[in-house]
C-alpha positions as CSV (number, residue, x, y, z in Angstrom):
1,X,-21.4,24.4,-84.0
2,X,-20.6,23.4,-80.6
3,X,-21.8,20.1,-79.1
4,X,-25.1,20.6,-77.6
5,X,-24.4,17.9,-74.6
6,X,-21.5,20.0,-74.0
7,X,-23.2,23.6,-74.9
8,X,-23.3,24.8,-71.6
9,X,-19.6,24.1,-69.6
10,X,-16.6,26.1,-70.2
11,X,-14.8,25.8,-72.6
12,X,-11.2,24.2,-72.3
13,X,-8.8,27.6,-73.8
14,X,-6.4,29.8,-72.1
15,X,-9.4,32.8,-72.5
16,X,-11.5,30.6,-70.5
17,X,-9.4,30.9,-67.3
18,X,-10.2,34.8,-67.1
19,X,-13.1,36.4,-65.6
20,X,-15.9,37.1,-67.9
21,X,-18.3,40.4,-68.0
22,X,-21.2,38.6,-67.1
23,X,-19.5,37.5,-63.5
24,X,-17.9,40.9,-63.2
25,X,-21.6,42.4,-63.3
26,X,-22.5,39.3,-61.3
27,X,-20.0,40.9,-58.4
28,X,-21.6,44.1,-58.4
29,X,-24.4,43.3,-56.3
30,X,-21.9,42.2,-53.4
31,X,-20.8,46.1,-53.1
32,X,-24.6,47.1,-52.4
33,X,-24.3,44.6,-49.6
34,X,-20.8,44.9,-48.0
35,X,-22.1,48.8,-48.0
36,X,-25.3,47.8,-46.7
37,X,-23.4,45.5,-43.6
38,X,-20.5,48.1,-42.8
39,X,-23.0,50.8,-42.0
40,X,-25.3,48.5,-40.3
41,X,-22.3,47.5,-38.1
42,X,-21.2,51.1,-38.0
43,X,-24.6,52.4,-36.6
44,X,-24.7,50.3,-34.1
45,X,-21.9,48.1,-33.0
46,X,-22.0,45.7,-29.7
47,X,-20.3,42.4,-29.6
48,X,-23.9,41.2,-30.5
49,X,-24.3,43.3,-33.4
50,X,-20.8,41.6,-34.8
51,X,-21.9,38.4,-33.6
52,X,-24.8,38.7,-36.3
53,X,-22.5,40.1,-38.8
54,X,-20.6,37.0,-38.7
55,X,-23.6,35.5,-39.9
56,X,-24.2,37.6,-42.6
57,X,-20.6,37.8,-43.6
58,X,-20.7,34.0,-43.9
59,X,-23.7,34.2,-46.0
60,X,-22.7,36.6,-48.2
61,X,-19.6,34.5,-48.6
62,X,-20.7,31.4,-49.1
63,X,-23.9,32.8,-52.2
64,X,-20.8,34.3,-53.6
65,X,-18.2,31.0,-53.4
66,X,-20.7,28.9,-54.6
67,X,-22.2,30.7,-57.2
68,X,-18.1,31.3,-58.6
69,X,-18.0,27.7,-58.5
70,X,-21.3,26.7,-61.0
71,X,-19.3,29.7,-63.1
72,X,-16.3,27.7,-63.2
73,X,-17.4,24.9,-64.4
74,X,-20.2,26.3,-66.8
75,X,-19.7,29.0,-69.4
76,X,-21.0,32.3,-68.1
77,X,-20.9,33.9,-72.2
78,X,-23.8,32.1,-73.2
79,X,-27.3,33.7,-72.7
80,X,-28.8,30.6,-70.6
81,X,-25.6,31.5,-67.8
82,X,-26.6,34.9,-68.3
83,X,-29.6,35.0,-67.5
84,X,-29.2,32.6,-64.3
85,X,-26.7,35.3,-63.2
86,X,-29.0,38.5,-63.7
87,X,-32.0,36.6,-61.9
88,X,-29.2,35.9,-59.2
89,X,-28.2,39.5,-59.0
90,X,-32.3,40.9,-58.4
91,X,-31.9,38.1,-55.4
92,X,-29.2,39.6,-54.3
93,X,-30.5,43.1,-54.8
94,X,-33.3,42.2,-52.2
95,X,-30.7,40.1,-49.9
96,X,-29.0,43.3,-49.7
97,X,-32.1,45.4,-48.9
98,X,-33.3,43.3,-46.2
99,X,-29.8,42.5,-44.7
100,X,-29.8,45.6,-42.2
101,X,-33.4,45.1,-40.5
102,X,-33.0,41.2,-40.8
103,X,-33.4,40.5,-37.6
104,X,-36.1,42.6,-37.0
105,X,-39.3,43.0,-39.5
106,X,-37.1,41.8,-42.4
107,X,-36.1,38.5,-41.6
108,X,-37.8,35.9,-43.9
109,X,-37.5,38.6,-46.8
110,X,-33.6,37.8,-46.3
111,X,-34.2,33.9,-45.8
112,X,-36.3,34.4,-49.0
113,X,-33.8,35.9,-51.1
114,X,-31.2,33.6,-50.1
115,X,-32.6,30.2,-50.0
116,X,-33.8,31.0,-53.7
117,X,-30.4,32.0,-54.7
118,X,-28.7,28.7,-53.6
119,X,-31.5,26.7,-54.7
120,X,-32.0,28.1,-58.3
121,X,-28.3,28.2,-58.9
122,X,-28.0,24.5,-57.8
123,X,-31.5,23.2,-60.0
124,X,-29.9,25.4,-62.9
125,X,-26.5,23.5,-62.5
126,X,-28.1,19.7,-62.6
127,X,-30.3,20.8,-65.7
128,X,-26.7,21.9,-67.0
129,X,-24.9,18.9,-66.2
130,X,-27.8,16.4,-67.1
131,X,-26.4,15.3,-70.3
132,X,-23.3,16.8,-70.6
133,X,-21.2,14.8,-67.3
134,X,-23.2,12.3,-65.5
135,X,-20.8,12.5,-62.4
136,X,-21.0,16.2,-61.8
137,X,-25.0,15.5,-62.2
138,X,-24.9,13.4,-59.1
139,X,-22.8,15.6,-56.8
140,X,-25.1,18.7,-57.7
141,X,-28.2,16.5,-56.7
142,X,-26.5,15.9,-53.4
143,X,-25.5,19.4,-53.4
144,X,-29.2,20.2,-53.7
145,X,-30.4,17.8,-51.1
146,X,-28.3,19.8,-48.4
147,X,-29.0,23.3,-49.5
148,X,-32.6,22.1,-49.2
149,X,-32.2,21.3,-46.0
150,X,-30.3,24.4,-45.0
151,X,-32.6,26.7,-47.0
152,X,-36.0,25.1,-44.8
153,X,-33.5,26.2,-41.3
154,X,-33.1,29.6,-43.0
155,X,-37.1,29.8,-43.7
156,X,-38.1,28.5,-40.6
157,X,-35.7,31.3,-39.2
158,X,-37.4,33.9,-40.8
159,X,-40.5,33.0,-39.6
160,X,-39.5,32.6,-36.3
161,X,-39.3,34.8,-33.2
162,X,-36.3,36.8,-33.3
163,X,-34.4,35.6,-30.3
164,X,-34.6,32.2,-31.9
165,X,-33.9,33.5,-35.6
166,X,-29.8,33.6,-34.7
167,X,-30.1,29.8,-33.6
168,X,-32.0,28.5,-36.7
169,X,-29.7,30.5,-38.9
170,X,-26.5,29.5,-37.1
171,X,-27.7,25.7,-37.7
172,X,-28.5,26.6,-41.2
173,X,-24.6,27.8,-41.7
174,X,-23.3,24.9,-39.7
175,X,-24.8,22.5,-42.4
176,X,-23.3,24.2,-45.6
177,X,-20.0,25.1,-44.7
178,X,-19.7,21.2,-43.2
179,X,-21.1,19.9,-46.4
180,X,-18.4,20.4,-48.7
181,X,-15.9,18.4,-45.6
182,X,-18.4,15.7,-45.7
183,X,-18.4,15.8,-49.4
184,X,-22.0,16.2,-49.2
185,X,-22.9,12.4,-47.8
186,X,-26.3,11.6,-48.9
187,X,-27.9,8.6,-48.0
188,X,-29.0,6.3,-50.9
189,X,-25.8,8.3,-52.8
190,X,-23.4,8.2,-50.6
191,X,-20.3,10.5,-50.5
192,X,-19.1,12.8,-53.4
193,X,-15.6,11.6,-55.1
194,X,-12.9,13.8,-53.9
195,X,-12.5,14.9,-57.4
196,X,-15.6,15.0,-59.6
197,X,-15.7,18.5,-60.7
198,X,-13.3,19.8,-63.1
199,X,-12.0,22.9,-61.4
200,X,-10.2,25.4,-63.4
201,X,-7.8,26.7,-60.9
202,X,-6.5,29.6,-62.3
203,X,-9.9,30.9,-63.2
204,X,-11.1,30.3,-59.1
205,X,-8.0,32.0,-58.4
206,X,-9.1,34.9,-60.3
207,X,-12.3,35.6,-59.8
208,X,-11.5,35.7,-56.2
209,X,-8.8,38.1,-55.7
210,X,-11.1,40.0,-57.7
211,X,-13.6,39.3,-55.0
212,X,-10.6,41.1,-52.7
213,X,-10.4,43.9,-54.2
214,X,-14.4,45.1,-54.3
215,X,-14.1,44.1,-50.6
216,X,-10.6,46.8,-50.7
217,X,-13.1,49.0,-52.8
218,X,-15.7,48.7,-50.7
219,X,-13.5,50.0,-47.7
220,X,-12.4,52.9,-50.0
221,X,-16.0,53.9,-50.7
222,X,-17.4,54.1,-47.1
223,X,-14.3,56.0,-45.6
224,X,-14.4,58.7,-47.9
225,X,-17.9,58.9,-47.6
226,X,-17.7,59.2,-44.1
227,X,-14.4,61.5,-44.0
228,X,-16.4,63.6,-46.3
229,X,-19.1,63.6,-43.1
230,X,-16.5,64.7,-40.2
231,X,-14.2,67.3,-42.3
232,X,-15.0,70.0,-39.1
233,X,-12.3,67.5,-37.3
234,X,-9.2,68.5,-37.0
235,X,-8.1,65.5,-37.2
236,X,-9.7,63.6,-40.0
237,X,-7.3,64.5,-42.9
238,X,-4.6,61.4,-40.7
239,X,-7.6,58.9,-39.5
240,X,-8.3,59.6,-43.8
241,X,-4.5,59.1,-44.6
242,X,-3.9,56.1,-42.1
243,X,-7.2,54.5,-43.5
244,X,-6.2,54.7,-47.3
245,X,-2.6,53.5,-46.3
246,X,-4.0,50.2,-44.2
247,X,-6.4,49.4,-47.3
248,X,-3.1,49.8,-49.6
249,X,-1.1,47.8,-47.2
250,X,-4.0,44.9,-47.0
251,X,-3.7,45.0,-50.9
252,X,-0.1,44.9,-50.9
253,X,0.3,41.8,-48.3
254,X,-2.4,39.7,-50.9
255,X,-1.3,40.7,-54.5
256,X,2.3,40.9,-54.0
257,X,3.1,37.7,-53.6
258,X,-0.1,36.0,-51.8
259,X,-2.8,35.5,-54.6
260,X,0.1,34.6,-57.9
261,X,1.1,32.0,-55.2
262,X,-2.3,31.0,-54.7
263,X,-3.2,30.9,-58.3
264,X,-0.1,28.6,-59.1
265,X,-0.7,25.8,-56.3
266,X,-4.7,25.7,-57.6
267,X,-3.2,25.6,-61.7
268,X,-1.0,22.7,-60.4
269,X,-2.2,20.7,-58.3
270,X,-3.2,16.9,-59.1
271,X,-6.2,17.3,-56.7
272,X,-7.8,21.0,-58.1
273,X,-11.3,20.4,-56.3
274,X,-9.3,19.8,-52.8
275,X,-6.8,22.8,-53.7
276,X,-9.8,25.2,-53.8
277,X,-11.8,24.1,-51.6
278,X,-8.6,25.1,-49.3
279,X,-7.6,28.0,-50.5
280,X,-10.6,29.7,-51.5
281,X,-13.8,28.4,-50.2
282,X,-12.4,28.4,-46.8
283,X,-9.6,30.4,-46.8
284,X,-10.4,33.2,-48.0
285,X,-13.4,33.8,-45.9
286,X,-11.4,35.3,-43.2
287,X,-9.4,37.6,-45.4
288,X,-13.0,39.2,-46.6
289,X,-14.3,39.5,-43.4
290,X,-11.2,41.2,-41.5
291,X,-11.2,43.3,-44.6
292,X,-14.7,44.2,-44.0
293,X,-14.3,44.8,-40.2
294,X,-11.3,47.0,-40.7
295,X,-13.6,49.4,-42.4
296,X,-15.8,49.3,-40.0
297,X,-13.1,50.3,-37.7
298,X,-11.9,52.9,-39.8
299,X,-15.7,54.7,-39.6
300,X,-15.2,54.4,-36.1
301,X,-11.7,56.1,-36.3
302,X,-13.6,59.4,-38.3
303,X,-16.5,59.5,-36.1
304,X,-14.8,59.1,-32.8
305,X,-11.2,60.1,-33.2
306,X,-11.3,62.7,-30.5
307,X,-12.8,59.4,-27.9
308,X,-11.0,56.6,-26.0
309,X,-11.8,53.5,-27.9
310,X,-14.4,51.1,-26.4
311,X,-14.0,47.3,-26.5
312,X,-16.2,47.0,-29.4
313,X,-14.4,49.6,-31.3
314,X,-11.0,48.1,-30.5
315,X,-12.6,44.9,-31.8
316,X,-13.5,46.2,-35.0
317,X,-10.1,48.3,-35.5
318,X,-7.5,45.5,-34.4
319,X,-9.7,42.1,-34.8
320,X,-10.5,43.3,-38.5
321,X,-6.5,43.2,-39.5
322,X,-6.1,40.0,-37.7
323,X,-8.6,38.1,-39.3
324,X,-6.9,39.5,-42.7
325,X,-3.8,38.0,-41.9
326,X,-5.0,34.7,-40.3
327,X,-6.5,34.5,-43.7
328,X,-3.6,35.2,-45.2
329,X,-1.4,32.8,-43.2
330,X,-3.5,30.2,-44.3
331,X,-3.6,30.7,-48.2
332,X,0.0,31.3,-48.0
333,X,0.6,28.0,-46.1
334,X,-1.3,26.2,-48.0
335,X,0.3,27.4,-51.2
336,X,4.2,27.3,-50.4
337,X,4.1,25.1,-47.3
338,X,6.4,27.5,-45.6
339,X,4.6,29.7,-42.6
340,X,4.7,33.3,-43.7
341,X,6.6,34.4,-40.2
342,X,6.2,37.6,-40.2
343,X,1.8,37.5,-40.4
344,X,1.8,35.7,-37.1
345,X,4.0,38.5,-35.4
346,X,1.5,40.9,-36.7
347,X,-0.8,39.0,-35.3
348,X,0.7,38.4,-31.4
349,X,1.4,42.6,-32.2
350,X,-2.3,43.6,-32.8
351,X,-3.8,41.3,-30.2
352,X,-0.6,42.3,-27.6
353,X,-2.6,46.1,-29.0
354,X,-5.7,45.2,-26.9
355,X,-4.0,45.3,-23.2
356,X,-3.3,49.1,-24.3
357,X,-7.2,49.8,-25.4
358,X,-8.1,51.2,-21.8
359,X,-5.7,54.2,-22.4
360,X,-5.8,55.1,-26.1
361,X,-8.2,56.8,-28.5
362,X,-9.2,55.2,-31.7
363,X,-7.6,57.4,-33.9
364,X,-4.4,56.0,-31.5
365,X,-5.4,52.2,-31.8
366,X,-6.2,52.7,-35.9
367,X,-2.7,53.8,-36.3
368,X,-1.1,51.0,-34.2
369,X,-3.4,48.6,-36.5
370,X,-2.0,50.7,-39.4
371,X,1.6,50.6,-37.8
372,X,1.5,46.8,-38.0
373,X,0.0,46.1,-41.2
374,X,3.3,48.2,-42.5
375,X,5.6,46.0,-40.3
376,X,4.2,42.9,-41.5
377,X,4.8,44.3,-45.3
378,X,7.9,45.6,-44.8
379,X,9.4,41.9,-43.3
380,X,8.1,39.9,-45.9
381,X,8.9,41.9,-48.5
382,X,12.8,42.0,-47.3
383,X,12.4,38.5,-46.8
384,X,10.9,37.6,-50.3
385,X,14.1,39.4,-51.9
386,X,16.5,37.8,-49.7
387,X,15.2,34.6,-50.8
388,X,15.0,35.4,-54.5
389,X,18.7,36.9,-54.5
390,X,19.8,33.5,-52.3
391,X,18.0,31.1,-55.2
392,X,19.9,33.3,-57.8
């Protein structure tokens, strides 16, 4: 029988660095609400509107990162886990619900659902680690000290009028995603040592490319559902084509040599909770979100394809790409410490793109998008097999 003061973390094998069932269902929920947020944004987009998608984008993130984290260290098979993760997944459940009207009628319904999500996750992870590792007990009660304070700027936001609801929520993101950089400083504790949890690297690798691809799901989902919406247009069998292709290109650019990169450099390193926190709980934020906002684009492709693109739109069709491959730049970076060249060309292409907006329809500007996506493919895939036959 296992030892009950270490019943609850994972357990040190080679099947313990693979994502579990219980996660996998866990991740569900997060389609509901990346479906939920591209038609919101797709109903009604302004730079506003995507200004409060940022928000939720971050939030959504940052439930996700952090409750992939408490997974990491604790073992998700065992019914105690389990259960934390189903209760997390009815949270989320309402999250989603609430997320298109919360900033109307819905708002402290959303503050709600999130607050208890962070809050229950955290209290279940110090009752976890109360016996079993007495330093990871300490940085989860300074953990729970800031998501506290977070959670009451996220209530008080809800409760709030709404043109003050962005500000209180704003502040409330400002505090989490500085936390972990200030190693969550607590006065009376003090700071968090650099390396108190034991992060399996491979395993955080993992579960977020698999995080990738329900966001590359997600973007499959909504543009057939909407192709299947405009088939009178002549011209939605190539906005459908060009779509599918950018999703398989923004697949392509991560998997084929992006994430096996990633996953080595956070197996590796000496310092596994800095590596992560890197790579993952920051880097890869922009690569969900510009792969979010390129579906939204794509919607905007199908429904307006016969229009000139407005501002916003052009936003949403080239802005989604770059944030993918800023995103990308970084976790590459970071991982090989060379610059992956040809992702910054993209980049200066697509935002070179937005001088042309005036004069182009969308279905134009998606392609161009597309068009550079394939460019920035094509390069570092010659590139990649120059340097593998020069190493040979």
């Amino acid at each position: 029988m296992t030892d009950g003061k270490h019943y609850w973390l994972r357990k040190d094998d080679k099947q313990a660095t693979k994502a579990n069932f219980p996660e996998l269902f866990f991740d569900l929920v997060f389609v509901f609400a990346f479906i939920q947020l591209s038609e919101t944004l797709a109903a009604d987009f302004s730079l506003g509107i995507a200004a409060e998608a940022l928000i939720f984008i971050f939030a959504l993130w940052w439930v996700w990162i952090h409750t992939t984290w408490v997974t990491n260290l604790l073992d998700a098979e065992i019914e105690p886990v389990r259960i934390l993760l189903f209760g997390l997944m009815f949270l989320g459940v309402i999250l989603a619900i609430a997320l298109p009207r919360a900033f109307q009628d819905m708002g402290l319904t959303f503050a709600l659902a999130y607050s208890a999500m962070q809050i229950i996750r955290s209290l279940f992870a110090l009752y976890a680690f109360r016996r079993a590792d007495r330093a990871s007990y300490v940085t989860f009660q300074r953990i729970t000290v800031w998501l506290s304070v977070s959670s009451a700027l996220w209530i008080a936001g809800g409760l709030s009028e709404q043109s003050l609801r962005v500000y209180f929520w704003i502040a409330a993101l400002a505090i989490e995603y500085i936390a972990p950089i200030l190693r969550y400083r607590v006065p009376g504790l003090g700071a968090a040592p650099a390396e108190t949890l034991d992060i399996n690297g491979e395993h955080m690798a993992e579960r977020c490319a698999l995080f990738v691809i329900i966001a590359l799901g997600e973007t499959i989902l909504t543009t057939g559902k909407n192709a299947s919406s405009h088939l009178e247009s002549s011209l939605t069998p190539i906005v459908l084509f060009v779509a599918f292709l950018s999703t398989v290109l923004m697949w392509w650019i991560y998997f084929h040599d992006g994430q096996e990169k990633a996953a080595d450099k956070a197996e590796e390193s000496s310092e596994p909770q800095a590596t992560a926190n890197h790579l993952f709980t920051y880097g890869h934020l922009p690569i969900i979100a510009g792969i979010i906002l390129t579906a939204v684009g794509e919607d905007f492709a199908l429904s307006h394809a016969h229009e000139h693109a407005t501002l916003a739109q052009a936003f949403a069709l080239l802005g989604g790409p770059i944030l993918f491959l800023s995103g990308m730049i970084w976790v590459k970076t970071h991982s090989t410490k060379h610059v992956p060249w040809s992702h910054c060309a993209g980049i200066a292409v697509l935002v070179a793109c937005f001088l042309l907006v005036a004069s182009l329809t969308t279905v134009h500007i998606q392609m161009l998008a597309t068009g550079s996506l394939l460019a920035v493919a094509i390069w570092e895939y010659v590139a990649l097999r120059r340097f593998a036959r020069a190493a040979a």
